[in-house]
N, C-alpha and C positions, 0 to 999 in steps of 0.2 A: 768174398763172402764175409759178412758179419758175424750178429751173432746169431747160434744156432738157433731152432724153435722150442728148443726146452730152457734155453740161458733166458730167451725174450719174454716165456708167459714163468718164467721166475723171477724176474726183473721187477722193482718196487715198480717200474717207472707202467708195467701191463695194463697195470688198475685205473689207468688214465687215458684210456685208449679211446670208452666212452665216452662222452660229454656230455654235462646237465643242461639241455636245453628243453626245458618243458616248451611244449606246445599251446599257443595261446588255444587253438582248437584242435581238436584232431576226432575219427571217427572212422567207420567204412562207409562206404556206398559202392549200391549194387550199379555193373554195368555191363553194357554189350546184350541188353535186351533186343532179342530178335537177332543179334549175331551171332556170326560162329563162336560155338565153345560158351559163350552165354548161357542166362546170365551169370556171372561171380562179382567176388567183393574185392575191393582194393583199398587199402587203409592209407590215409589221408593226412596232412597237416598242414596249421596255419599257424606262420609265428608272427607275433608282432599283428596293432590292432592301424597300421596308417594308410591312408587315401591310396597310395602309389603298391598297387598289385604287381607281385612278380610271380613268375608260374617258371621253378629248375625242371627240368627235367635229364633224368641221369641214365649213363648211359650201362653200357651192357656189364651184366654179373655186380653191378653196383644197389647200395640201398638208398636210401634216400640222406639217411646221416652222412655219404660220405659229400652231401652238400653243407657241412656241419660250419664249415668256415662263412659261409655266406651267408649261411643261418645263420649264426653269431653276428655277425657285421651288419647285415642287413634288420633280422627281425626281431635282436635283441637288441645290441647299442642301439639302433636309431627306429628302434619297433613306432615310437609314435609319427615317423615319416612311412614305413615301411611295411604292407604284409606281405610275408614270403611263402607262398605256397609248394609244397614239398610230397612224395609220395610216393610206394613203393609201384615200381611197376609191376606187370602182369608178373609169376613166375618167382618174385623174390620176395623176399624178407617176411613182412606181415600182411601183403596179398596173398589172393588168392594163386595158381598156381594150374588155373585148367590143363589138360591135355588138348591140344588145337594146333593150327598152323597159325605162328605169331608175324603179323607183318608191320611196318611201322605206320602203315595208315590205320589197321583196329589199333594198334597201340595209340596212335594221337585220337580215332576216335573215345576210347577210354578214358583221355585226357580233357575232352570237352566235355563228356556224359559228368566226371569228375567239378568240372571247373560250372557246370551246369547245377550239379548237388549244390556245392556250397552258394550258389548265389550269383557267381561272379560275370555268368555268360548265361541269356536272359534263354528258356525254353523256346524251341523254336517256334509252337506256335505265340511268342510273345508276341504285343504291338511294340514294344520297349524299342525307340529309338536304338541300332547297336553305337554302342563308344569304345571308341581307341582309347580301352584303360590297361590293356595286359603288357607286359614287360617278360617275353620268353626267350629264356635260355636256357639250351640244350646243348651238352657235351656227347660226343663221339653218339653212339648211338640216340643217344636224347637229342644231339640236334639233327639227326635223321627226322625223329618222331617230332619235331618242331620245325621241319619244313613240312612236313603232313597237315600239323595244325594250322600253320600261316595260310595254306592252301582252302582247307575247312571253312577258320572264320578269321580274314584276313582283315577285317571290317573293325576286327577286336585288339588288333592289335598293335600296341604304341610302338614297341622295339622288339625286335628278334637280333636275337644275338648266338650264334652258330660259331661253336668252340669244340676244333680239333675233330670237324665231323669232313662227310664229304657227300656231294650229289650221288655218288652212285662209286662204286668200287672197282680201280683200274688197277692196274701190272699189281694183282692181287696175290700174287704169290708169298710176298711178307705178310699180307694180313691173314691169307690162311692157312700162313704157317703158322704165326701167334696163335691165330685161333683153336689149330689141332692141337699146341701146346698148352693153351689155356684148358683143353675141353680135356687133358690128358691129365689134370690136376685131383681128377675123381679118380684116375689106376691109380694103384698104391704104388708109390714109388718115393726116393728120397725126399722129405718133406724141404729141405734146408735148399733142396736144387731148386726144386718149382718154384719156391721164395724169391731165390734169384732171379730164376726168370722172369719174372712176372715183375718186379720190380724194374730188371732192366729193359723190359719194352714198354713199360707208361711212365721214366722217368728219365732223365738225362743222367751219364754218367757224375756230372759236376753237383749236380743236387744230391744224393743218393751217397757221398762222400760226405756232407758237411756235416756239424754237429747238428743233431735235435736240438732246437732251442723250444718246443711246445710249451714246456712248463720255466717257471721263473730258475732265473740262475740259482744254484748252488741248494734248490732243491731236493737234490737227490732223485728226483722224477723225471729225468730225462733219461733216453738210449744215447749210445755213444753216437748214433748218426739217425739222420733223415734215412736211412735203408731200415734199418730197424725199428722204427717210431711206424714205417707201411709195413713193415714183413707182422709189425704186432698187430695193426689193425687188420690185415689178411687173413692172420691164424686166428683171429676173437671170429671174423665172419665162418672162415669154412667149418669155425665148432658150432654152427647153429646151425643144427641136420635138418630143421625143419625149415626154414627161413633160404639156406643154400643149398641146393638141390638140383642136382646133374640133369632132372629133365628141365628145372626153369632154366637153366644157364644155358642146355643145349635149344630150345624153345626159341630163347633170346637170340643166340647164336644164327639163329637161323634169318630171324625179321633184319638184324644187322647185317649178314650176308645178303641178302637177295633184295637191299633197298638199293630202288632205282627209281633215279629223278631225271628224266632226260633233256638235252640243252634248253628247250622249249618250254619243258618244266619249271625250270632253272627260273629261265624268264618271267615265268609268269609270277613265279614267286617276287619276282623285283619289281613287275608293275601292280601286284597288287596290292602288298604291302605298302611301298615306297621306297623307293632306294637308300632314301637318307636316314630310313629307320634301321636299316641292316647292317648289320655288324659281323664280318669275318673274323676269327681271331684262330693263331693257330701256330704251333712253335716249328720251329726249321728242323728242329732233333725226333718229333715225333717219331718214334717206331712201329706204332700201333695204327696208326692212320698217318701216310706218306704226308710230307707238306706238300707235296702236287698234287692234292685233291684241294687244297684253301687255295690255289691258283686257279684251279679249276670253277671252283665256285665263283670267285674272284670275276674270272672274266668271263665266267654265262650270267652273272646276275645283274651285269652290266655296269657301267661309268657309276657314283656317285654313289657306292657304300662308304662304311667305314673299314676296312682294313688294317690290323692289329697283327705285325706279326713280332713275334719275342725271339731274338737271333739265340740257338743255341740248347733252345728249353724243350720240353719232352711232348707228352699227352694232356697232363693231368697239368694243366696251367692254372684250374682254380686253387692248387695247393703250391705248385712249383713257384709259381711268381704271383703269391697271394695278396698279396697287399696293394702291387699296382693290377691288379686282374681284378679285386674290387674295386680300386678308385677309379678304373676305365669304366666298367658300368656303371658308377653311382652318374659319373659326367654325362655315359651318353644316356642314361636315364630321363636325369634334368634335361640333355637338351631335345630328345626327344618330347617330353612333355609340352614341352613350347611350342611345339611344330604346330601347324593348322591340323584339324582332321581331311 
């Protein structure tokens, strides 16, 4: 255990949890016209103004900030190669929050209705020739809801990139146990425990030990480890009563649980994307999502993806191995962009 949850939001280093990354656009737009729980609003962002669209999508009881790293890399350092589209899902932060049955296919249609508003994916009664300009990637439940999309409008998209997720949910007995422990975060109970837990099923134990290095050396603004730099970011979200919320999380809970993509499925997702735009990426330590679901993907989606695996490392590989986890999408970015349509 580290430090407690009252040593952590006392700590200079608390006040650094958020990050200033203004949005070069942001706004709601209404969706799920004519569908279930329809319509509601779901608030939106664009960072960075450059030709190469990427569309995160994040996965369960997360907000859109905690794509905050890639936001920074992608749509601030190199905003004029880069826009990075970003957004709360159904149920969290500064969306809406219907009461409904959530499954990851209205969640990815949410995601086109979304990517429709701003411009990016042409109405369908368009004539608009489609183009292979989207670049998606989705973590654990986001790339549930990002094989949904690819299935949608496959037409549209340049790379799907599927991190830490899985087709469909096997010898599921560790993931719902996390999940009854996760969904157990709303009983009152030891706040310092759930901390721990929660840390040690989306991060490897080796991560989770080193120092915080977030802010510059000898700042004073750092926690003594990577366990407490997440247990602060954790405690900043579960104080926002309105943003986190037992029915969005159990909501969520539920479209994660019961997504199923079968072998066939699998497939068609590789033929109709294209195989060499698809990217598996997935660590061997996950606790959250077995790595024999990135196997599984692996060989139903058939010969000639790209396959990433990081020996050792957790869930949460956009922050655990951050640096080469952005420098492998920036590559297969560029090399997908080259590809033929």
């Amino acid at each position: 255990m580290g430090l407690t949850a009252a040593e952590i939001m006392a700590h200079p280093a608390y006040n650094t949890v958020e990050w200033d990354l203004p949005p070069t656009k942001k706004g709601t737009a209404q969706v799920a016209n004519g569908r279930p729980g329809g319509p509601f609003n779901l608030y939106w962002e664009v960072h960075g103004t450059g030709p190469t669209k990427l569309v995160f999508l994040m996965g369960l009881g997360g907000y859109r900030t905690a794509w905050k790293r890639q936001t920074k890399y992608f749509g601030h350092e190199r905003s004029k190669q880069y826009s990075s589209f970003v957004y709360d899902n159904r149920g969290m932060g500064l969306s809406d929050k219907p009461t409904c049955r959530y499954t990851t296919t209205e969640m990815a249609k949410d995601t086109v209705d979304l990517l429709q508003h701003i411009g990016w994916v042409p109405l369908s009664t368009s004539s608009t020739p489609p183009k292979r300009d989207l670049h998606v990637i989705g973590v654990s439940m986001g790339g549930m809801i990002a094989q949904e999309v690819a299935l949608l409008i496959p037409q549209h998209v340049s790379s799907l990139s599927l991190v830490s997720t899985a087709p469909r949910l096997v010898r599921t007995i560790p993931f719902i146990e996390n999940l009854r422990q996760r969904i157990n975060m709303f009983i009152p109970r030891d706040i310092d425990i759930q901390l721990d837990e929660t840390a040690h099923r989306l991060f490897s134990d080796e991560f989770l030990t080193l120092p915080d290095t977030e802010n510059p050396k000898d700042s004073g603004l750092n926690f003594p480890t990577n366990r407490d730099r997440f247990a602060a970011g954790e405690l900043s979200k579960r104080l926002d009563k309105e943003g986190f919320t037992r029915k969005g999380f159990i909501l969520q809970a539920v479209a994660a649980g019961w997504h199923f993509k079968s072998v066939s499925q699998v497939k068609q997702i590789g033929d109709m994307v294209g195989r060499p735009r698809i990217a598996v990426l997935h660590g061997t330590k996950d606790r959250m999502i077995t790595f024999n679901h990135a196997e599984m993907l692996k060989e139903q989606l058939g010969e000639g993806i790209e396959y990433k695996v990081w020996d050792g490392r957790g869930h949460v590989l956009l922050w655990e191995v951050e640096s080469e986890f952005n420098g492998f999408l920036e590559e297969f970015f560029t090399r997908c962009e080259m590809m033929e349509s």
